[in-house]
C-alpha positions in Angstrom: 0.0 0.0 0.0 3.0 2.4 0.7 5.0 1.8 -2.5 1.8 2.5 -4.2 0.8 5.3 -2.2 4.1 7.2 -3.0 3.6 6.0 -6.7 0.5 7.8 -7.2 1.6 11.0 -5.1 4.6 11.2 -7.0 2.7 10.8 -10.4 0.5 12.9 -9.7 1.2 15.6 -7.0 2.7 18.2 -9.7 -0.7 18.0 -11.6 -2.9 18.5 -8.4 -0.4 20.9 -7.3 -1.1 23.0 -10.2 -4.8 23.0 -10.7 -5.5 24.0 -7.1 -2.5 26.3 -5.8 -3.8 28.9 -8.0 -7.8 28.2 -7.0 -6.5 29.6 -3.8 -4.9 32.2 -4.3 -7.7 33.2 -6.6 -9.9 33.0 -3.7 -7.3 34.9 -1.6 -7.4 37.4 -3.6 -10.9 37.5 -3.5 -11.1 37.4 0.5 -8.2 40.4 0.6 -10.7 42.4 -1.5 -13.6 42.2 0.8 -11.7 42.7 4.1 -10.0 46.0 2.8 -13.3 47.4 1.7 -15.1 45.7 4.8 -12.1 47.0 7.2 -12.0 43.9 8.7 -8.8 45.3 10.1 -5.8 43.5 8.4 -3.3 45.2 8.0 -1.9 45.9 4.5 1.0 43.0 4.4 -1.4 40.7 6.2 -3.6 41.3 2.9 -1.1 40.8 0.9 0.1 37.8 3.0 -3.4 35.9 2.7 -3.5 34.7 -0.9 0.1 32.8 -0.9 -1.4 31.4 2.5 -5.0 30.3 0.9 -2.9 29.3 -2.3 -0.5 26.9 0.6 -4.1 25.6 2.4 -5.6 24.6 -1.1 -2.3 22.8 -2.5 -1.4 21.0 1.0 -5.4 20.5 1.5 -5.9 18.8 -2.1 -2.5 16.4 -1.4 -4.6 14.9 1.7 -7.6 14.9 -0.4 -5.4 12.3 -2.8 -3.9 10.4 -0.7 -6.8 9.6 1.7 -8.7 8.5 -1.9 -5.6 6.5 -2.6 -6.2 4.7 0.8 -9.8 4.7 0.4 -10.2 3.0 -3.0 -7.5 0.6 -2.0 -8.9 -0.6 1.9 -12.5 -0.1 1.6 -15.3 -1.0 0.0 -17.1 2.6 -0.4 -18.4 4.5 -3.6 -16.6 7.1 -5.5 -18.5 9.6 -4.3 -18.6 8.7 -0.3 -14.6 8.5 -1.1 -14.4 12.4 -2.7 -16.7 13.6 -0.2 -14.4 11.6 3.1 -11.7 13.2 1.6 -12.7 16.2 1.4 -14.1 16.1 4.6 -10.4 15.4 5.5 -8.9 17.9 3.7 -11.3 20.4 5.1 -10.5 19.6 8.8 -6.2 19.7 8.3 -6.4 23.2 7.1 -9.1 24.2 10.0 -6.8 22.9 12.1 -3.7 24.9 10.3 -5.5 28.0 10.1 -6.5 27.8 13.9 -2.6 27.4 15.2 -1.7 29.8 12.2 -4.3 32.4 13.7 -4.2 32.2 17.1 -0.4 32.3 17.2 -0.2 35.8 18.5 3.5 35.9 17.2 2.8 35.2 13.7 -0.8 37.2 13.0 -3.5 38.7 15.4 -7.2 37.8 14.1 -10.2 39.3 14.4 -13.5 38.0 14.6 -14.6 38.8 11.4 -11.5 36.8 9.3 -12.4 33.5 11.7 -15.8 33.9 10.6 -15.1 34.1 7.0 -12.8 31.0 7.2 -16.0 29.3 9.0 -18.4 30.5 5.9 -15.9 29.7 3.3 -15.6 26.1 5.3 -19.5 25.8 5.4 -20.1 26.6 1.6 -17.7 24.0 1.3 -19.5 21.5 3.2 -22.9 22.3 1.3 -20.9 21.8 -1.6 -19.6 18.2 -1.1 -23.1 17.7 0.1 -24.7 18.6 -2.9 -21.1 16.8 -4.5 -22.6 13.8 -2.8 -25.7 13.9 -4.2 -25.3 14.5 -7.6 -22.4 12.0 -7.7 -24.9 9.2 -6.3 -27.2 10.5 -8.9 -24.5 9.8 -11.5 -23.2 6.3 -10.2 -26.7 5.1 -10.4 -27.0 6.0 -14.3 -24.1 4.6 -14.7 -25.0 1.6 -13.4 -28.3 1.4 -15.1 -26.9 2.4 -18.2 -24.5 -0.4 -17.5 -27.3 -2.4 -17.0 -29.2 -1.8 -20.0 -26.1 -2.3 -22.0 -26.0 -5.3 -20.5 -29.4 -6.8 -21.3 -28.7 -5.0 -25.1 -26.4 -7.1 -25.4 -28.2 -10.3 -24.0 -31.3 -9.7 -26.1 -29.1 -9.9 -28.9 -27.1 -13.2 -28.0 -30.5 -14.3 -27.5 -31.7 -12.9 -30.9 -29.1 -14.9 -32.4 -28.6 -18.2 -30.5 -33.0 -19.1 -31.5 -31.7 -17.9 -35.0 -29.3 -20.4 -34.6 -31.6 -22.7 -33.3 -34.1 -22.7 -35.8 -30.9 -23.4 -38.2 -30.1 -26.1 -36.6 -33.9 -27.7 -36.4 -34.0 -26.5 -40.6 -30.1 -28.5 -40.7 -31.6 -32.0 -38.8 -34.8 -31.8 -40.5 -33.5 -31.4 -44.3 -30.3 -33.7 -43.2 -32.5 -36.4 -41.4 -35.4 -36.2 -43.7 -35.1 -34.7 -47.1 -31.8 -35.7 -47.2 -32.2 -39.6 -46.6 -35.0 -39.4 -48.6 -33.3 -38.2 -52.0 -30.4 -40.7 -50.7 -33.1 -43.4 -51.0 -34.3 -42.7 -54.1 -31.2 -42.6 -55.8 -30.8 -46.3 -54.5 -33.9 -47.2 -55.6 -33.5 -45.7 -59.7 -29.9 -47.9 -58.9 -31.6 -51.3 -58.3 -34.5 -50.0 -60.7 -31.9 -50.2 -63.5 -30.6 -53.2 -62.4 -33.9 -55.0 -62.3 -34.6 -54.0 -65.7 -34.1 -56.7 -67.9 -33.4 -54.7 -71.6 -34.8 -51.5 -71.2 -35.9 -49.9 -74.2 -34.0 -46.5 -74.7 -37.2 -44.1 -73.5 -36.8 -46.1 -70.0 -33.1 -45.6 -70.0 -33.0 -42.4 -71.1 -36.1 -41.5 -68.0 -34.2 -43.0 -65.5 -30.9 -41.2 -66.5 -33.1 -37.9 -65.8 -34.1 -39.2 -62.9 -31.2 -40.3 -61.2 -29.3 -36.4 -62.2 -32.4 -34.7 -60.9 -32.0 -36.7 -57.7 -28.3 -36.3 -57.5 -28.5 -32.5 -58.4 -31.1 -31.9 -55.9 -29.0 -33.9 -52.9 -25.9 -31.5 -54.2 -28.2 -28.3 -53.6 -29.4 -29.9 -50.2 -26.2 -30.5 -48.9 -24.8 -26.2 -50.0 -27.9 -25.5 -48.7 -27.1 -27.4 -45.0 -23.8 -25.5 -45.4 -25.6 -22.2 -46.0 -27.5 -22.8 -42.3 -23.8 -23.0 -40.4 -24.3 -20.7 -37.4 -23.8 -17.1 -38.2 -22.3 -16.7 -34.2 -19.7 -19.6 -35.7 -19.1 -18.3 -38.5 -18.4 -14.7 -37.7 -16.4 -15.4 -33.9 -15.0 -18.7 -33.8 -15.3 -21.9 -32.2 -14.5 -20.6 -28.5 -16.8 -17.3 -28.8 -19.7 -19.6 -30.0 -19.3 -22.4 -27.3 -18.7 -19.2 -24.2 -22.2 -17.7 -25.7 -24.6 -20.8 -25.9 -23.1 -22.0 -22.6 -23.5 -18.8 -21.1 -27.2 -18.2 -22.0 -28.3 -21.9 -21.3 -26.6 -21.0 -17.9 -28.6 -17.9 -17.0 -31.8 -19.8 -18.6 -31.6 -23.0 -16.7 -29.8 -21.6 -13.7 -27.3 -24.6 -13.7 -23.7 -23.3 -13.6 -21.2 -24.6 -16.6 -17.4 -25.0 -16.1 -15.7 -24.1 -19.6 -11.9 -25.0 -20.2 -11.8 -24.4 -24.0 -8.5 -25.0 -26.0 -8.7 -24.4 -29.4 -6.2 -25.1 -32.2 -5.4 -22.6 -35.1 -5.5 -25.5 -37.7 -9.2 -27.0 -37.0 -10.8 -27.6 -39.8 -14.2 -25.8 -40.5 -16.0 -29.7 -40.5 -14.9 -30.4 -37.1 -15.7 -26.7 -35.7 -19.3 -27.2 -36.8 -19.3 -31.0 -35.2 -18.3 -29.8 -32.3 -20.8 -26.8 -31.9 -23.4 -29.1 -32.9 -22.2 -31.6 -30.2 -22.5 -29.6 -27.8 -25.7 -27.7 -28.4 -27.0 -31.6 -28.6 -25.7 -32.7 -25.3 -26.7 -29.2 -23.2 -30.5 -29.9 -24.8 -30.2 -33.8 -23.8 -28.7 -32.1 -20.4 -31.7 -29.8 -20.0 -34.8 -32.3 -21.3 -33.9 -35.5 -18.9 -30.5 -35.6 -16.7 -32.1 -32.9 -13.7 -28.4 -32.0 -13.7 -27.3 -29.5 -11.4 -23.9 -28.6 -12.3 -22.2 -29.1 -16.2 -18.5 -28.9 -17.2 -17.0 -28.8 -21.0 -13.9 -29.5 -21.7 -12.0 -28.8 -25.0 -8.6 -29.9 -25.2 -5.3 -30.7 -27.5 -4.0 -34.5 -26.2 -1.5 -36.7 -27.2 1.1 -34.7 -29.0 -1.4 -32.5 -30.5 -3.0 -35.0 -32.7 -6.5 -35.9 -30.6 -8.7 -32.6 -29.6 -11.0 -34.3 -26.8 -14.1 -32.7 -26.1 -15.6 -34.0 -22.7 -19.2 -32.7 -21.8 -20.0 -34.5 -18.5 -22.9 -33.8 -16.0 -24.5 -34.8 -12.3 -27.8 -35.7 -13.2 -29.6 -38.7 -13.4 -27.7 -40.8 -15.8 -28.6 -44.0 -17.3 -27.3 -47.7 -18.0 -25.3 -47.6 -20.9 -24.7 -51.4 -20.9 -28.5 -51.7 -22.1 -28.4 -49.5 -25.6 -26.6 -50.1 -28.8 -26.2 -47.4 -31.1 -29.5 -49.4 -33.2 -31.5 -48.7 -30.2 -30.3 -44.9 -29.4 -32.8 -43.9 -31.7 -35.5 -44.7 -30.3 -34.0 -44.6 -26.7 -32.7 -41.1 -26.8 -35.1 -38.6 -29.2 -33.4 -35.1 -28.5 -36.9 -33.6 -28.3 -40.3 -35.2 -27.3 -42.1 -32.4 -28.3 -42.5 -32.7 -32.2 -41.9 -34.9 -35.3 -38.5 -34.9 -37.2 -36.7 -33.1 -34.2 -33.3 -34.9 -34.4 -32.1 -38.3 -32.9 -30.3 -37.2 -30.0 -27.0 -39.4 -29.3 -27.4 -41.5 -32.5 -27.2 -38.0 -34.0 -24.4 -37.1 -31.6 -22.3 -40.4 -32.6 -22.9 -39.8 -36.5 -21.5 -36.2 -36.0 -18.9 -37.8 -34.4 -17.9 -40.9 -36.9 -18.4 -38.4 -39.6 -15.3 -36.3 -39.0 -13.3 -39.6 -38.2 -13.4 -39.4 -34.5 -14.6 -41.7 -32.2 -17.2 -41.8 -28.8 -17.4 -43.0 -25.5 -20.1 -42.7 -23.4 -19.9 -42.7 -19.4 -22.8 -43.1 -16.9 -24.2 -44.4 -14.3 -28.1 -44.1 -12.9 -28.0 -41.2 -10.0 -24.7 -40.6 -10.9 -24.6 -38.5 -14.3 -23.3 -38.9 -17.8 -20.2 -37.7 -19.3 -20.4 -37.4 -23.3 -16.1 -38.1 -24.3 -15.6 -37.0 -28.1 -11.9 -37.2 -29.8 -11.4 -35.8 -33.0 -7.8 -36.3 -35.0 -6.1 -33.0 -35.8 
């Protein structure tokens, strides 16, 4: 606290040195004037004494005034403006106290009434200024803080505004990629064994089924730019770590359960595993939220084994389940990511195929009463 008492006295003394010695001798001035036309009875080298002594008071009385804000700030807990007006306060009471043994020094300067009574106006203006000091500061540190405020819920209306814009990307991505998209790969299989049932097809079939299978095929290429397209803007525009500290930040606040993040991201991920891993994640939390009860989450994203393996490790305290009874055939109908509609995703089968298609692999930990954790490894 010393060392950076000094420091802040010595950086800035000169400064406060210089903005108030000449406020008091100003006012000096001002005070001479009135007693020699008041003939308050100083004499003429008192008057021209008392502005390099008001000029002393205000320098010495604004160096207390800094460092008792110094020691303030640093040791308590109080507002700006309780801090200003406790210094001040100080300030105000050293030079009393100065002015009094100054004064009263019958060696150094007789005083009359009327000069103590100016010194105890000029002290009670002052006081009815850091009153209304206080007042209007408090009025200040409260806009502040509700501008603060309302910056703050700008800025999570907006995060909001975007993550159910991502959402409804993501429920558009399942439902072309689980629907539309298997559908169209279904057809093409079946114009495949069509032509190879055929026995000698005239040239009109052959030439109708050629249309047919690069309609199909054309229309799966559009599908899958078009599931590109829906990539979350939040993704897109911030990167991996941004996007995963936003959606686990508002799912916090939403749900009230707290999330421990550890992200480590490498510079060379590819834009495939990025989305994998966003999608991951937004999958777990919503498995999280619709049937563990979970009352604390932690995500992990990290670089293993020589930098080849990124793991990421979602894991939770809530309810778990017996692993030992489902297969990867039975997660389907075991684990829907949403009982509230048709076509809403297939929860961990649609977790695992995110997973196998970027090449990595899965493990999933739990136990009943004693949470799940989700363990994803992708190679780098």
């Amino acid at each position: 606290m010393i060392v950076s008492l000094k420091d802040t006295l010595k950086a800035n003394w000169q400064d406060v040195i210089y903005k108030t010695v000449p406020v008091g001798f100003i006012f000096g001035v001002l005070f001479s004037t009135v007693s020699f036309f008041a003939s308050f009875g100083f004499t003429n080298i008192q008057l021209l004494f008392l502005p390099f002594l008001t000029g002393v008071f205000s320098g010495i009385g604004a160096i207390i005034a800094l460092a008792a804000t110094n020691i303030l700030t640093e040791k308590t807990t109080l507002g700006k403006t309780t801090i200003q007006v406790l210094s001040f306060v100080l300030a105000a009471t050293t030079n009393t106290v100065l002015v009094l043994i100054i004064f009263f020094n019958q060696e150094i300067m007789s005083i009359r009434f009327e000069a103590f009574f100016g010194i105890l106006f000029g002290l009670g203006l002052g006081a009815i200024y850091a009153m209304y000091s206080y007042k209007v500061g408090q009025m200040q540190e409260r806009m502040e803080f509700l501008e603060a405020l309302a910056e703050k819920n700008k800025q999570l209306q907006e995060a909001s505004r975007k993550l159910a814009i991502t959402d409804e990307r993501n429920r558009m991505g399942r439902e072309l990629h689980d629907s539309v998209s298997q559908g169209l790969h279904g057809l093409v299989f079946t114009l495949h064994s069509l032509r190879n049932v055929l026995q000698e097809p005239n040239e009109r079939i052959t030439s109708i089924l050629n249309h047919m299978e690069a309609t199909a095929n054309s229309t799966l290429d559009e599908l899958r730019t078009m599931i590109e397209e829906l990539k979350p803007s939040l993704l897109a525009e911030q990167g991996l770590t941004k996007a995963l500290t936003v959606m686990t930040d508002l799912f916090s606040q939403r749900h009230q359960i707290p999330i421990n993040l550890d992200i480590q991201t490498p510079d060379n991920l590819s834009a495939e595993v990025e989305l994998a891993i966003y999608r991951i994640t937004q999958e777990s939390l919503t498995n999280i939220e619709r049937h563990a009860n979970a009352e604390h989450i932690s995500l992990t994203l990290a670089i293993e084994n020589y930098d080849t393996l990124l793991l990421l490790q979602i894991s939770d305290d809530g309810s778990g389940f017996n692993v030992e009874q489902y297969t990867p055939n039975s997660l389907r109908q075991q684990f829907p990511s949403s009982h509230k509609g048709k076509g809403s995703g297939n929860g961990l089968l649609n977790i695992r195929q995110r997973i196998e298609e970027t090449g990595g692999t899965l493990k999933i930990v739990s136990k009943i009463n004693y949470g799940t954790t989700i363990i994803a490894k992708f190679p780098l």
